[in-house]
C-alpha positions as CSV (number, residue, x, y, z in Angstrom):
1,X,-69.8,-73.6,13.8
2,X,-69.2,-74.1,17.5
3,X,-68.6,-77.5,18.2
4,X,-69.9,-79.3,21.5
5,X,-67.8,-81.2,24.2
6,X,-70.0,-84.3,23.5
7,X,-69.9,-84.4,19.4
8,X,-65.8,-84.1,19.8
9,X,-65.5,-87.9,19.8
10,X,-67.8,-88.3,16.9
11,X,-65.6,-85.8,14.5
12,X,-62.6,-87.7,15.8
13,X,-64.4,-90.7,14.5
14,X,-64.9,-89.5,11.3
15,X,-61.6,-88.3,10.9
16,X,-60.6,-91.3,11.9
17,X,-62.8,-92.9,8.9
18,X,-61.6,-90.8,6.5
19,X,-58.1,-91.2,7.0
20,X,-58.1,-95.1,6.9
21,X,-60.5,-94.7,3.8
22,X,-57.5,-92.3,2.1
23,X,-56.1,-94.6,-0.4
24,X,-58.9,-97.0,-1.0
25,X,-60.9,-97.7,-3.7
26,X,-64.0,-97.9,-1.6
27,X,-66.2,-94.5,-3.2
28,X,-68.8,-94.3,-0.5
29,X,-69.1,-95.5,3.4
30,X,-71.9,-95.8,5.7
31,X,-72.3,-96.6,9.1
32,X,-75.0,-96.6,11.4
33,X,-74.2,-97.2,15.1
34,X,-76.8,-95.7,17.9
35,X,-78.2,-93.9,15.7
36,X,-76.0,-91.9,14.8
37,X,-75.4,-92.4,10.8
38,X,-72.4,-91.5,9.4
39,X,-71.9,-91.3,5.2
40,X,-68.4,-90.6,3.7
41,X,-68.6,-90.0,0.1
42,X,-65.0,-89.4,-1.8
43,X,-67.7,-87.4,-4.4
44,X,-68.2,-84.6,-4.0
45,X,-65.3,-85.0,-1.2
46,X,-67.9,-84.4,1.1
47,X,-68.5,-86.1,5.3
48,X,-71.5,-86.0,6.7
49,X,-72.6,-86.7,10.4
50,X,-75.8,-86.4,11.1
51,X,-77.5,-87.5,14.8
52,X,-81.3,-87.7,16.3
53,X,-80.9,-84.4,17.7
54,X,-78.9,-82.4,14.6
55,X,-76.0,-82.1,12.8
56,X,-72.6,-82.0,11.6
57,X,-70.9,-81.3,8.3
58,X,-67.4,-81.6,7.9
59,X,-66.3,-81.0,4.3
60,X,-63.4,-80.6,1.8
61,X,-65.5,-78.7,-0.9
62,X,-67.9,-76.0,-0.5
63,X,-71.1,-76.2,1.8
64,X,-74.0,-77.3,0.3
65,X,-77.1,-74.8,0.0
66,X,-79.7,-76.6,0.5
67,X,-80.9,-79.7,2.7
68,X,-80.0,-82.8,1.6
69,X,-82.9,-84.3,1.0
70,X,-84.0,-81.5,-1.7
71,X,-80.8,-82.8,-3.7
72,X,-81.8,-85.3,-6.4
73,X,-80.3,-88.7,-5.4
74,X,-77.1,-89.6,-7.4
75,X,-77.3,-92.9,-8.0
76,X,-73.9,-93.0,-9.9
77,X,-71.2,-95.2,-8.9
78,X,-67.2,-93.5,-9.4
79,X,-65.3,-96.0,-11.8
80,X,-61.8,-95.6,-10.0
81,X,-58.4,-95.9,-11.3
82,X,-56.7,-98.6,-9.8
83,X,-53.0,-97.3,-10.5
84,X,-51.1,-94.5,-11.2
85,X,-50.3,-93.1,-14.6
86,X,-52.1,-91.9,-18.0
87,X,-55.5,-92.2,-18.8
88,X,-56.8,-93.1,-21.9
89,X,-60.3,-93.1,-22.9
90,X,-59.9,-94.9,-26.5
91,X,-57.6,-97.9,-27.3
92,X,-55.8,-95.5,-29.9
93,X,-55.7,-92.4,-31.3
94,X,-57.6,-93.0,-34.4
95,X,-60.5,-95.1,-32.6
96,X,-63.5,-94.2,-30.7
97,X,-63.6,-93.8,-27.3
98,X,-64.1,-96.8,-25.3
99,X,-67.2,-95.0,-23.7
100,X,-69.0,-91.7,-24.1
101,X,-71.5,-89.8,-21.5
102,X,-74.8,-91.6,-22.3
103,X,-73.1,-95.3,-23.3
104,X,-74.4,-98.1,-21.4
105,X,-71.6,-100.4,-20.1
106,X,-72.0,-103.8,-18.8
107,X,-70.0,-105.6,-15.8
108,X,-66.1,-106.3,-17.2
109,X,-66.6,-103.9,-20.0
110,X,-63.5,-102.1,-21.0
111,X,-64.0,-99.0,-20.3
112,X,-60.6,-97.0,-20.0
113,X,-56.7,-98.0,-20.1
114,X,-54.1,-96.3,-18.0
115,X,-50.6,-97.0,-18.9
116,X,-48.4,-96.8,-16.5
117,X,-44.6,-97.7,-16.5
118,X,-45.2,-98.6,-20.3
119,X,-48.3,-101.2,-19.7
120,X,-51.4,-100.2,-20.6
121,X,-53.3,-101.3,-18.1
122,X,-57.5,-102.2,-18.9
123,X,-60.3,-100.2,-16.3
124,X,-63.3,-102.5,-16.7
125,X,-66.5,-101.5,-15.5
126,X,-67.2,-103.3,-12.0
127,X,-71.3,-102.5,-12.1
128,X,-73.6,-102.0,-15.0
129,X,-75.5,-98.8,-16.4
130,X,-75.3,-95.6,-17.8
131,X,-72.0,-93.4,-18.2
132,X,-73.1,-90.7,-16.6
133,X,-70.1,-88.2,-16.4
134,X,-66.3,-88.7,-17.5
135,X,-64.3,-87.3,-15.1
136,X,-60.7,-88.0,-16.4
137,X,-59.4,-86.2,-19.3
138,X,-57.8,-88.3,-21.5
139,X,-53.8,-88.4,-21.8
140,X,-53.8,-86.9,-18.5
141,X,-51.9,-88.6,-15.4
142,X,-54.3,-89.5,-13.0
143,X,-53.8,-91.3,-9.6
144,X,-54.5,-94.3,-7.7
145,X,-57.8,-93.7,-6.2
146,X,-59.0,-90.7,-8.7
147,X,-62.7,-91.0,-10.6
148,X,-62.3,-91.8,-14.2
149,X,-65.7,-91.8,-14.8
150,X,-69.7,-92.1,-13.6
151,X,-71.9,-94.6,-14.4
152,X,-75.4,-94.4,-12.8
153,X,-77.0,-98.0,-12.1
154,X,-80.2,-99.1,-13.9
């Protein structure tokens, strides 16, 4: 894609965006500003620019193949980790998961632990709804910043 001498300043932008977003816990962005409307999503890892006169995608993943609008909106919300270290979907070995796909969780539900340095530390849910998707697979190190899980607001 050839890129125009007047859209250079808007992917620096971006860019810009999605390095101070690296690190945060903050799983979607949107800014509107002359309109111009710029979403940054950390799922599917995907940026999107997109102006009155057309568009452009900058992207980590694969293109998408079809327009965005034909998509069926995801209304899930990532459940993040907020440290470094193992993730654990149940509270032991021998007990049931804390959540499964299809669980409904409410606000400050405990809905994962990640031990790190030997402290296991309790993920509670921070909206309520519907586990959509776990991410994580359990006893697997995961990162500051990584998905855990999906729960799709009622």
């Amino acid at each position: 894609m050839e890129i125009q001498e007047h859209e250079t300043p808007w992917i620096r932008r971006v860019e810009d965006l999605i390095n101070v977003l690296e690190g945060s816990t903050v799983g979607e962005l949107e800014l509107t500003e002359g309109g111009t409307r710029i979403v940054i999503r950390r799922s599917p890892n995907m940026v999107m620019v997109s102006t009155p006169t057309g568009h452009v995608t900058h992207t980590t993943g694969t293109l998408p193949s079809a327009p965005a609008r034909a998509e069926k909106e995801d209304r899930s919300v990532p459940v993040i980790s907020p440290i470094t270290g193992v993730y654990y979907a149940a509270p032991s070995p021998t007990e049931s998961p804390f959540v499964s796909p299809g669980s409904f969780v409410a606000v400050g539900q405990v809905i994962a632990l990640v031990e790190a340095m030997k402290v296991f530390n309790e993920v509670q849910a921070e909206v309520a709804g519907r586990v959509r998707e776990m991410v994580a697979v359990n006893g697997e190190v995961v990162q500051k910043g990584d998905t855990l899980l999906k729960v799709e607001q009622m």
